[in-house]
C-alpha positions, -999 to 999 in steps of 0.1 A, spaced: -308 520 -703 -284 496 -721 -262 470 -709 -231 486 -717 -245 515 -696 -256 496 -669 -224 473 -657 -190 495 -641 -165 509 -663 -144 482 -674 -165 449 -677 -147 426 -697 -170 420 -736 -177 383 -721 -195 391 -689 -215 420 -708 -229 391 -737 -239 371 -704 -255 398 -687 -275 406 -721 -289 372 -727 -297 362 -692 -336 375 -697 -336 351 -726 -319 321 -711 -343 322 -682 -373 319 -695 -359 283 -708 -344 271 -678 -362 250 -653 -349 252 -615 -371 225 -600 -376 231 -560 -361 268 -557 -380 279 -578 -413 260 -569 -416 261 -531 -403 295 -525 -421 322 -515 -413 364 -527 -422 389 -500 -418 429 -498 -433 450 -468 -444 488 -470 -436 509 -434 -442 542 -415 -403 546 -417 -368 529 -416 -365 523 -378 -378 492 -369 -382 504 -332 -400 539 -342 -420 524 -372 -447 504 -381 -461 478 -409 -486 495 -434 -489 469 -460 -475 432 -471 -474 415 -499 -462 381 -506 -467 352 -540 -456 318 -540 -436 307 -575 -438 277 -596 -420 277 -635 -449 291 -652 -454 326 -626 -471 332 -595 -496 306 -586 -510 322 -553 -510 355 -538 -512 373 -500 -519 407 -502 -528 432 -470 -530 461 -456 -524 463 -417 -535 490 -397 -506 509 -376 -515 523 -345 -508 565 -354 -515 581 -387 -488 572 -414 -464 600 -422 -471 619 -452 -442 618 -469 -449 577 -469 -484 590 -482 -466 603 -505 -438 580 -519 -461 547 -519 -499 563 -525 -513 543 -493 -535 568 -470 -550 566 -439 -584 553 -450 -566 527 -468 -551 511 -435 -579 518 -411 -601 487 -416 -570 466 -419 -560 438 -398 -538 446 -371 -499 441 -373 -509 404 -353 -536 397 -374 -520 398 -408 -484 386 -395 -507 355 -384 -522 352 -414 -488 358 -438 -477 329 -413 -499 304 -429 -495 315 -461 -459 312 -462 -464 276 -445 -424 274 -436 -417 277 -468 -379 298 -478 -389 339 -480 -371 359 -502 -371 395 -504 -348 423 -510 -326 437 -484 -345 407 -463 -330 417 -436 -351 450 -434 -385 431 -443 -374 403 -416 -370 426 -392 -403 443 -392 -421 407 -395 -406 398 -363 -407 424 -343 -447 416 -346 -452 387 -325 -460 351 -341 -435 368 -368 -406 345 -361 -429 317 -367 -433 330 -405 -400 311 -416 -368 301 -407 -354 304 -437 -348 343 -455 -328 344 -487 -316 381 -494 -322 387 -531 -299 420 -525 -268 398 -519 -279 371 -538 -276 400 -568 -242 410 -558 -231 372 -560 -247 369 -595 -244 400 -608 -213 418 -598 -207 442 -623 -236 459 -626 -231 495 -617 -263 491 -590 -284 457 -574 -315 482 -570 -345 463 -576 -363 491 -592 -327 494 -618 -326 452 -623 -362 448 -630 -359 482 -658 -326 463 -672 -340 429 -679 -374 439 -686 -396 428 -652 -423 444 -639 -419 480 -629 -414 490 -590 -432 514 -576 -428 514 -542 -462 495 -536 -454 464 -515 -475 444 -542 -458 456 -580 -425 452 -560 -430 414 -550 -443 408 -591 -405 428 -600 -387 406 -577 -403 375 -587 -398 380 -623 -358 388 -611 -356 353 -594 -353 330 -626 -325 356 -637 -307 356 -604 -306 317 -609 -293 322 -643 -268 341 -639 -254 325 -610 -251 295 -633 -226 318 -654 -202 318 -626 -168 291 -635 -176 262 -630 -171 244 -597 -175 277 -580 -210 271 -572 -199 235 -554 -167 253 -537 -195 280 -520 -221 251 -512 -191 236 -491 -175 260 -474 -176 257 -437 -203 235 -437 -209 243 -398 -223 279 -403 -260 279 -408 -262 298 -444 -295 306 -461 -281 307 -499 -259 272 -494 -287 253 -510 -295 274 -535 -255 271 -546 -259 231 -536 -290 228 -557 -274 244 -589 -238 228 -583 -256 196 -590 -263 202 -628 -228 218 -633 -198 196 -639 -179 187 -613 -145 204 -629 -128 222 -599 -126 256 -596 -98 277 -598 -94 310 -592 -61 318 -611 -77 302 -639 -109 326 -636 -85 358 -629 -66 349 -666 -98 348 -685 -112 384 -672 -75 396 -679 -74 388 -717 -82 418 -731 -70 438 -709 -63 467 -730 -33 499 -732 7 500 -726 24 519 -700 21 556 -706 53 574 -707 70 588 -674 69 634 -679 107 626 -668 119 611 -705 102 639 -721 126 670 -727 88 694 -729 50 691 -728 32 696 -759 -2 716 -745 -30 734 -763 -29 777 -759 -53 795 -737 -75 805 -766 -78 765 -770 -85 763 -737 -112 791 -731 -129 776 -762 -137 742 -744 -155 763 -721 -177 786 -749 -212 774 -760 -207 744 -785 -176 736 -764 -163 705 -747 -175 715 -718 -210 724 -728 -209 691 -744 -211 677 -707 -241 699 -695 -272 708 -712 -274 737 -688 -237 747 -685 -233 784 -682 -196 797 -684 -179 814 -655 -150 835 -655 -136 821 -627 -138 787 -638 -123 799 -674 -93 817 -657 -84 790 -634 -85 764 -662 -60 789 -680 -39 788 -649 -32 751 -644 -25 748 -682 4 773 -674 14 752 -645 16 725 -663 30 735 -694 57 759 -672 64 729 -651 53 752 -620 34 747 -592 3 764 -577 -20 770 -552 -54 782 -560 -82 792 -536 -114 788 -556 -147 800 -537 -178 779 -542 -192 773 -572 -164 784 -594 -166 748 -607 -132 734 -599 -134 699 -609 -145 709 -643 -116 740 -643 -87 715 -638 -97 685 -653 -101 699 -692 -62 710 -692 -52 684 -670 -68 656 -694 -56 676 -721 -19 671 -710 -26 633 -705 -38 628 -736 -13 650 -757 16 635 -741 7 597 -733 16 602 -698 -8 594 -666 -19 627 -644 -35 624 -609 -61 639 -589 -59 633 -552 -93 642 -528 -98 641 -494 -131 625 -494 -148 597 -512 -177 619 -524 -155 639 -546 -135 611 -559 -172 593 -570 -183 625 -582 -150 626 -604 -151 586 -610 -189 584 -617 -202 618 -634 -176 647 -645 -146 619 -660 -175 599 -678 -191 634 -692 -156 649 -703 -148 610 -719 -177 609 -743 -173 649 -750 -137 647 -762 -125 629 -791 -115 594 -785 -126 598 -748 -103 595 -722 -89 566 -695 -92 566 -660 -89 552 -624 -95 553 -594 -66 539 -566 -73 534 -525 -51 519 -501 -48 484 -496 -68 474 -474 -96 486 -496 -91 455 -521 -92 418 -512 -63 398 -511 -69 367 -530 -46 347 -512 -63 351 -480 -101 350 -498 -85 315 -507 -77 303 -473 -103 312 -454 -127 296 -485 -109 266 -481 -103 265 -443 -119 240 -413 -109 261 -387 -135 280 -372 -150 318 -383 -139 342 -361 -168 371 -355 -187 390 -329 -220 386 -348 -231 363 -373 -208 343 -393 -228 340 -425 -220 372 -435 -183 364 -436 -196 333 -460 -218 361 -479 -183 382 -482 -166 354 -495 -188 345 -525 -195 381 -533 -159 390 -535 -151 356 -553 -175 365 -581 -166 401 -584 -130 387 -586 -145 360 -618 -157 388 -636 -136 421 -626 -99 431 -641 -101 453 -614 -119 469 -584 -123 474 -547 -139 461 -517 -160 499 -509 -191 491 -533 -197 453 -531 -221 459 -496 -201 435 -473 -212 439 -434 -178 447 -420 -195 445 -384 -194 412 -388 -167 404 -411 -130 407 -400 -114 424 -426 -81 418 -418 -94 380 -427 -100 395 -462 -73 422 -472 -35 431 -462 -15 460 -457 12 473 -478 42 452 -454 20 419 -449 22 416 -486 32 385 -497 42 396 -530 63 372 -550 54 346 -527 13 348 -535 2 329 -563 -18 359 -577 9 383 -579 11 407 -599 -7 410 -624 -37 386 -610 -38 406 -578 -68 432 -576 -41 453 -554 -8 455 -578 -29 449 -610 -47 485 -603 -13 503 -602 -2 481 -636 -37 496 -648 -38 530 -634 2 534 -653 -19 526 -687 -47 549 -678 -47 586 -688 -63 597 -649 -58 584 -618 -78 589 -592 -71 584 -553 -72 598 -521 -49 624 -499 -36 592 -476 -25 573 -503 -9 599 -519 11 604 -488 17 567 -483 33 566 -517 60 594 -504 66 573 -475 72 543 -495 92 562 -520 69 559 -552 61 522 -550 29 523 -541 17 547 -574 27 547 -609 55 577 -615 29 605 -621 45 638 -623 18 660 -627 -7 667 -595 -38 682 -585 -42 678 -552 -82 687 -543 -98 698 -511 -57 710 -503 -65 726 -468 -66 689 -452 -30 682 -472 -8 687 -437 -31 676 -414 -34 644 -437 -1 633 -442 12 640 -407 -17 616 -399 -2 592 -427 31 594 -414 27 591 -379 43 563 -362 21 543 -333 27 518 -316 -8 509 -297 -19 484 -276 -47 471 -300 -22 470 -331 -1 444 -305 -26 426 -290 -34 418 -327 -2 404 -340 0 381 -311 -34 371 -312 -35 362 -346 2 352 -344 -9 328 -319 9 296 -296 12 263 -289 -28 252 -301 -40 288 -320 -28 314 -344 -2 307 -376 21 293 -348 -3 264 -338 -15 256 -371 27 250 -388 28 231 -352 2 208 -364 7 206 -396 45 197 -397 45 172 -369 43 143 -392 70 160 -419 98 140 -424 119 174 -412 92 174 -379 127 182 -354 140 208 -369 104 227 -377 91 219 -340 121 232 -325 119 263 -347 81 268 -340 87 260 -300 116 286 -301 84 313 -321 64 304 -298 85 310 -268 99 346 -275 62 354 -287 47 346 -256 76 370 -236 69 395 -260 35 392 -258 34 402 -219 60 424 -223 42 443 -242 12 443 -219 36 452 -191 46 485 -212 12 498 -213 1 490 -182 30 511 -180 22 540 -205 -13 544 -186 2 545 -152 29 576 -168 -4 596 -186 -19 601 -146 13 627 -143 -12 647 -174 -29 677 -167 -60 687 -181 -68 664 -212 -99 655 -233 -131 646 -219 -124 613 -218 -86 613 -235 -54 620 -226 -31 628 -253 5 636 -230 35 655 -248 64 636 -242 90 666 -241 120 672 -219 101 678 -186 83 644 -189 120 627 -200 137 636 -168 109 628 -145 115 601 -126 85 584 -139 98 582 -168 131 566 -156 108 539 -142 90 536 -177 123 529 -193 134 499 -177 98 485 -193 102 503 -225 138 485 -233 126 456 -215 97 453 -243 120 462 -271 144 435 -268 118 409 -262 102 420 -301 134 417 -312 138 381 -299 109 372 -312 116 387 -346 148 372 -350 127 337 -341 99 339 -369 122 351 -391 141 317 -388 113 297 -391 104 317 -422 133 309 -434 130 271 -429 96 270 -442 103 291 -476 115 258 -491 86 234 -483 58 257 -477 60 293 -490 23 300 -482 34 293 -447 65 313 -450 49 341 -464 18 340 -433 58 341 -406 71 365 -426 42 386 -421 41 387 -384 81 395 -380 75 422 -405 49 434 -379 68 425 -351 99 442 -365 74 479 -371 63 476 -332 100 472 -319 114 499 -341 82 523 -336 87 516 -299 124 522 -296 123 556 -319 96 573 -296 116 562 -262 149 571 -274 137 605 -291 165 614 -303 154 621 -340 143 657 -340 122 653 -369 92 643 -347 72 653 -316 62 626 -296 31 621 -274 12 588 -253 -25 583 -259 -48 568 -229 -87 561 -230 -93 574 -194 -134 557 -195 -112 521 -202 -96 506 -173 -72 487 -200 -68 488 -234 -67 515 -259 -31 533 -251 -5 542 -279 26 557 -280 32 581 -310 58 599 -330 46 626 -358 65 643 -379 68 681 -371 73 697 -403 53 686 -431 64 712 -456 98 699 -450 93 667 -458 72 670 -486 100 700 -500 126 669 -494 104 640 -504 79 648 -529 79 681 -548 113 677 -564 102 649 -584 69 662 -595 68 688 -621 35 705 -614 15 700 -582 -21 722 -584 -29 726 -545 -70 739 -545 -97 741 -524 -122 771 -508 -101 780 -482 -58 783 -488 -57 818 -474 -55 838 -443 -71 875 -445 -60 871 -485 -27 859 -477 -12 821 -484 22 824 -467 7 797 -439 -5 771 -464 28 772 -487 50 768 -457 25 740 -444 30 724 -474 67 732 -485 61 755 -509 81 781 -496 114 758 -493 113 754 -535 131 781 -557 119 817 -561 97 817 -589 85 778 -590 54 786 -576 23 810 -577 -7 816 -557 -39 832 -563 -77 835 -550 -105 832 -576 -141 847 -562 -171 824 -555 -198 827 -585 -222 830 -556 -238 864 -542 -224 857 -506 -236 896 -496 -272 889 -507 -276 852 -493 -254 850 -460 -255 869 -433 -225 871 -401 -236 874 -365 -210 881 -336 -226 881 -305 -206 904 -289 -214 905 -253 -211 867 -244 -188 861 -214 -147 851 -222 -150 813 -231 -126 803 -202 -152 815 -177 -167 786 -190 -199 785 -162 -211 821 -169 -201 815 -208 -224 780 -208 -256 796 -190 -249 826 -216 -248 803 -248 -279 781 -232 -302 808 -237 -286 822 -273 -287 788 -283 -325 782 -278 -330 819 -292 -311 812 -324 -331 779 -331 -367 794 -323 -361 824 -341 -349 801 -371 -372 772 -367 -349 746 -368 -324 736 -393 -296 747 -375 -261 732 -372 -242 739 -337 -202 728 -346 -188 723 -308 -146 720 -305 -149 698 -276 -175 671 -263 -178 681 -224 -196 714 -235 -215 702 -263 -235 675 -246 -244 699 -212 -258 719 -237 -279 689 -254 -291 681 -221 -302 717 -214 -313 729 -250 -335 698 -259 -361 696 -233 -371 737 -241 -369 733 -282 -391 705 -274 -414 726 -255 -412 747 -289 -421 716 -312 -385 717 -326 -365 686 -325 -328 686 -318 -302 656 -319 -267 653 -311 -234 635 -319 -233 614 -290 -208 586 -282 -212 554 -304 -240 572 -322 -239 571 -363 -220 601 -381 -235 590 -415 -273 584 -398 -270 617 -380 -261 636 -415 -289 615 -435 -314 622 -407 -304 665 -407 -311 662 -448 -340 641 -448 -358 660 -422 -361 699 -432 -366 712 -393 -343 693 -373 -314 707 -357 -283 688 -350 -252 696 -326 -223 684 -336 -182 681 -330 -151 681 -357 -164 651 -385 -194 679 -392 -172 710 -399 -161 703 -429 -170 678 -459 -208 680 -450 -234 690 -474 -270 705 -469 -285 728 -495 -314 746 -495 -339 747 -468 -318 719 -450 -296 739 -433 -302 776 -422 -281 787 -396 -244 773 -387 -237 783 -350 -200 783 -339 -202 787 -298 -161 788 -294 -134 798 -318 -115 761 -325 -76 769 -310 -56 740 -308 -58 734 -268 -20 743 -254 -18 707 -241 -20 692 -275 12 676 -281 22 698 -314 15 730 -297 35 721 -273 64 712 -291 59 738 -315 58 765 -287 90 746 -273 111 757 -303 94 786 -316 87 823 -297 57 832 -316 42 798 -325 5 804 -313 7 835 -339 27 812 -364 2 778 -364 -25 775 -345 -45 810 -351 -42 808 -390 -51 773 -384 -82 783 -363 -93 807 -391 -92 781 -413 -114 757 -398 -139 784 -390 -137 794 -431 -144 756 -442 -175 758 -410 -186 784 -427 -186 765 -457 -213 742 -451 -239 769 -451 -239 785 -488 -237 750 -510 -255 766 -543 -264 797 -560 -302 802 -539 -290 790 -505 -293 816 -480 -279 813 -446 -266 826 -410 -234 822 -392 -234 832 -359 -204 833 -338 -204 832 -304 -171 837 -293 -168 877 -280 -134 875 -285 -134 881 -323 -145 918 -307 -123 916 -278 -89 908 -290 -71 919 -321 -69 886 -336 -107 887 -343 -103 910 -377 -85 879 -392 -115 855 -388 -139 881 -400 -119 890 -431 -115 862 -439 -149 853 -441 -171 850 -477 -187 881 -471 -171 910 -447 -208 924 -436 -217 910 -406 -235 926 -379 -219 933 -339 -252 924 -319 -260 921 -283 -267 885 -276 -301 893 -260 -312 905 -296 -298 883 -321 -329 860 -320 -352 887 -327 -328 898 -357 -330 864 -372 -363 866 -367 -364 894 -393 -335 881 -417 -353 848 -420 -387 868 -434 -366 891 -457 -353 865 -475 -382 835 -474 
């Protein structure tokens, strides 16, 4: 592994010549008392959960300059056998452990060892935790420095702060998941760690070592200590942003619109880069063409040199990335203009970002640019990063604020060495970190008024960079947010492929829904603040001695007035909202989402809401008109100030005009709904307005300007036909002839490897106490007969955790475990746990049905107990079936069959995965609509059993095909 290979795309030449030498540089450098009384540590466990697992070994060396002059090593005896996949990844056994000291005993000892002395380990807060949970542990040292964040801090650009990667990189000792070769890697990374933090601009180090001096802060005197042999030259940030801009390479690419035609290569150019010797064999050592993949590459080359749009339903393992990006790339690159891909989720934007655009780069001649663009409040904002560094006032956090100090140095070197970037990768704890301290949104924007803009700005520079790049990458909400804000937002890109396309409508209505919640307004206010807190107190402090004190104390008492009334009128209105949602019937589980249509309007609860509603909407605009005054008084002598007012009426001025379109409702554009939390007393209430028709919009908004927009994903069509997805996403509004769609098959052998299940006799879902006792006992059937690995996908959480509570205890009986997606549990955990453990079973509700992946032996069975309508309270049905005779038929059926085709989905991830759906809704048997779920399936053999014997037929599926 080289340098060049190891740091992110984009590292500026300087930062890679400092990385390279560091090794070098540390061996000569001598860093007195942290390097000489510190003590490295590492720990080997059971497992990951400190509550469930248990200390095996523990390792720990004290430094001086020449090495490690003394050295604790042990094993410690847990009380059960250690798991063998621990056997396994570290080479410790049973016999090693079982004359070891106890967890006490060698904590004890590792406590004199260490003597008090600072502990630094790697992800510390891991090792720390297991020490302590041991008791004496806390007594081992106050004192733990994370090397982990310490490496982000120091090292920012390298593409990963693994211990195992750093130590490879500069040439330490190798890791090998042995508690004792991992503290000799680690200590050898120390000296370089110190190095390069010396790299950082000068005075940075001193700024860090002072900031908010009152917050206990482990790495403060490591900073302090190396500040004092740095000259004292303040640091500046603009200064720092400059340098890593210098070479900042590329001009502007054209705009498709000044170019009267496309120059593209022929389809017998194209279907070569996908022959042996090819570009695209260039990029896999064990590519393999597929027709499908050669004949859809063909087609978005004809899109995009016909300037016509498409919609292309690709099964699995057609390769779709791979099929649009050649002729894509190829249209960039012939033409000097910028092309976009926009994903739904982040794992298909790194898998573009990180392996298929870096393979297609170094295959093609003169390789190829590319970028990646998120929404704002995915990068810093260096204005605020400046004001909370420099600030006295106090941290504002649930949990600890040292992290929020940790933040701040990590994104203040990532912004020292980075021409560009975003906040996703640098491993900031966002539990404890306010981000809103941190970033801004698209309307807080201070634009011309910050300092850093635009070019200096991590946000506005990435769309200056992605309009000099050949690809840009970013996600379906963005994309959306860039129609809304009419193209400002993203550089003019003209042609689109829009990836993972079934989520397009669902995505953008989401994107351009207008709320107006109780959290969003107890949040301006809080933050807007009074008489002693907030922006409001601090201009009131600050400007009481100004030589213009009257007129700004006036100003801010005026502010602060009309904020307070709109403050509780707010409050007042929903205290208001939740008293109208007890007129709802039926509901969530816990939610009510209320249609606000024509019956609610002329109730005369609603007349009584009004009076509140109006109430609230002239007290924002009071309020609004007040700020903006100040703003405008303050633009003069303090524009940072302005810009912080200017924020808060822009927010203001969105919740007063959200509020007074969704009580008025007068614009037919929208269906409009109220949200309450019915398990809060207070808090958690919205008012909403979302747009109806999406394909309108986007037919209005978005698709005249583009010349090609490539919709694709697995599952476009209904029982073969795409008439629902081009009218949900405007298609059918465009001229005759603009557009063409088309289904390519999956490569995979979905008749060999899948097999369907209906259970057939199950009572009607809606008797739902005969239906539940039915699906109890299929459910327990399905997983014995399978042996676990099974994935239950539940449309609604009442259902799905009676069944937990019944299910569990008798899998247990059967030594299968089984774990559920209960409240305020871990969606990512629960997914990591299904993969890592190969017999577990997992129920689940709507974040599992689609975008989760489990090859092999992971995943066995996908069980779908009810059929996932819309429910007829939901706001859009209603409105929907308010206007239109047939709109069950029309949206939410096709819808449903789509949901249960990208369920489906999860099962069949590669060519050798073999699986079972079984459904276990009767009504795909029962009522005509059923023949356009099944045929729209992968694979239309599926088998009509009895739900009494569908356990026993897995039984025998599972053996035929082990």
């Amino acid at each position: 592994m080289t340098m060049e290979t190891a740091v992110l795309p984009g590292t500026p030449r300087f930062v890679i010549e400092q990385y390279k030498t560091l090794a070098e540089r540390a061996r000569e450098r001598v860093f007195g008392i942290i390097e000489e009384d510190v003590v490295i540590l590492d720990t080997e466990t059971t497992g990951l959960s400190v509550r469930d697992n248990e200390l095996i070994e523990i390792s720990a060396a004290v430094l001086t300059q020449q090495g490690i002059k003394e050295r604790f090593d042990t094993f410690v005896h847990p009380t059960g056998p250690i798991p063998d996949e621990i056997i396994k990844l570290t080479g410790i056994r049973n016999a090693d452990v079982i004359h070891a000291p106890s967890a006490r005993e060698a904590v004890a000892a590792l406590a004199q060892f260490v003597a008090g002395r600072p502990v630094v380990a790697h992800n510390a807060t891991f090792d720390r935790s297991f020490i302590e949970a041991v008791k004496g542990g806390v007594n081992v040292s106050d004192i733990w420095i994370d090397s982990l964040a310490l490496s982000r801090i120091a090292l920012p650009r390298l593409a990963s702060h693994k211990l195992s990667s750093m130590a490879e990189l500069f040439g330490c000792a190798a890791v090998s998941h042995r508690a004792t070769d991992d503290v000799d890697a680690l200590a050898g990374m120390w000296r370089i760690l110190l190095t390069a933090l010396t790299d950082l601009p000068a005075g940075l180090l001193r700024l860090l070592a002072d900031t908010h001096p009152d917050v206990a802060w482990s790495y403060r005197p490591v900073f302090s200590f190396l500040a004092q042999n740095m000259t004292d030259e303040p640091f500046s940030l603009r200064a720092a942003r400059a340098r890593v801009l210098e070479d900042e390479p590329g001009e502007e690419r054209f705009d498709a619109d000044e170019l009267s035609a496309l120059a593209m290569p022929s389809d017998q150019a194209i279907e070569a880069c996908y022959e042996p010797g090819g570009v695209v064999a260039k990029m896999y050592e064990t590519f393999e063409p597929r027709a499908e993949q050669v004949e859809m590459s063909c087609e978005v080359r004809d899109a995009i040199a016909s300037s016509t749009n498409r919609v292309i339903e690709a099964g699995t393992g057609v390769g779709k990335s791979v099929a649009y990006l050649v002729p894509l790339v190829a249209a960039a690159k012939e033409n000097n203009i910028t092309v976009g891909v926009a994903t739904k989720s982040n794992n298909l934007a790194d898998q573009l970002m990180y392996h298929e655009l870096p393979k297609l780069s170094d295959a093609i001649e003169g390789g190829i640019s590319y970028c990646a663009l998120k929404g704002f409040d995915h990068y810093p904002c260096l204005r605020k990063l400046e004001r909370l560094a420099r600030s006295t006032a106090e941290i504002k956090t649930d949990r600890d604020p040292a992290d929020t100090l940790t933040a701040i140095a990590v994104i203040y070197a990532f912004a020292c060495q980075s021409p560009s970037g975003d906040l996703d990768a640098l491993g900031i704890r966002w539990k404890s970190v306010n981000r809103q301290d941190l970033t801004t949104g698209s309307r807080e924007c201070a634009r011309r008024l910050c300092p850093f803009f635009p070019d200096a700005c991590l946000v506005h520079g990435a769309r200056r960079r992605a309009a000099r790049s050949d690809v840009v990458v970013t996600n379906h909400s963005l994309l959306f947010r860039n129609v809304a804000a009419e193209g400002k937002i993203l550089p003019p890109i003209r042609h689109w492929v829009v990836d993972e396309a079934h989520s397009v409508e669902r995505e953008a209505r989401r994107q351009w829904a207008i709320t107006v919640s109780a959290d969003d307004s107890r949040s301006v206010f809080e933050r807007l603040g009074g008489e002693g807190a907030g922006t409001l107190g601090t201009i009131g402090r600050e400007f009481s001695h100004h030589e213009a004190a009257t007129l700004y104390m006036g100003l801010c008492a005026r502010a602060v007035a009309c904020a307070t009334r709109a403050s509780r009128s707010m409050a007042d209105l929903f205290d208001a909202v939740r008293e109208l949602s007890k007129t709802a019937r039926g509901g969530g589980y816990d939610q009510v989402n209320l249609w606000i249509g024509d019956e609610l309007r002329e109730s005369e609860g609603w007349s009584a809401f009004l009076s509140t509603a109006f109430g609230a909407v002239d007290a924002l605009e009071e309020a609004e008109k007040a700020l903006r005054a100040l703003a405008d008084a303050l633009a003069q002598d303090a524009p940072e100030r302005a810009a912080d007012v200017s924020e808060h009426a822009r927010r203001i001025a969105d919740l007063k005009e959200g509020l007074a379109l969704i009580v008025r409702g007068e614009d037919k554009r929208y269906v409009y709904s109220l949200q309450v939390n019915r398990r809060l007393r207070a808090g958690g209430e919205a008012l909403t307005a979302e747009r109806l028709d999406i394909g309108e919009a986007l037919a209005e908004q978005w698709l005249p300007e583009l010349h090609t927009a490539i919709f694709t994903s697995a599952t476009l069509s209904v029982s073969g036909d795409f008439k629902h997805f081009e009218h949900a996403v405007g298609l059918d509004r465009l001229p005759s002839g603009s557009s063409k769609s088309l289904h390519l098959d999956s490569s995979y052998d979905f008749d060999a490897n899948m097999s369907i299940v209906v259970a057939s006799d199950l009572p009607d879902p809606r008797n739902r106490d005969a239906y539940i006792d039915a699906l109890e006992e299929l459910l327990v059937d399905v997983h014995v007969a399978m042996e676990g690995s099974v994935l239950t996908l539940f449309t609604n959480r009442r259902d799905m955790e009676e069944l937990f509570e019944r299910v569990k205890p008798r899998l247990a009986a059967a030594g299968l475990e089984l774990a559920c997606q209960l409240r305020m549990s871990s969606a990512r955990r629960l997914r990591d746990h299904f993969v890592a453990e190969r017999s577990s079973s997992l129920f689940a509700l709507k974040a599992f049905w689609e975008g989760f992946d489990a090859s092999g032996e992971t995943l066995r069975c996908v069980i779908i107990p009810k059929l996932p309508f819309a429910s007829p309270t939901d706001p859009l049905a209603c409105e929907r079936a308010h206007r239109e005779d047939r709109a069950w038929a029309r949206y939410a059926l096709p819808d449903a069959v789509l949901e249960v085709k990208q369920a489906a989905g999860r099962l069949i991830r590669s060519s050798t995965d073999t699986g079972v759906l079984v459904l276990a809704d009767s009504r795909l048997v029962t009522k005509g609509y059923g023949k356009k779920f099944l045929s729209s399936l992968p694979t239309a053999m599926y088998q009509r059993i009895d739900a009494k014997q569908v356990g026993r037929y897995l039984e025998l599926w599972r053996r035929s095909h082990e």
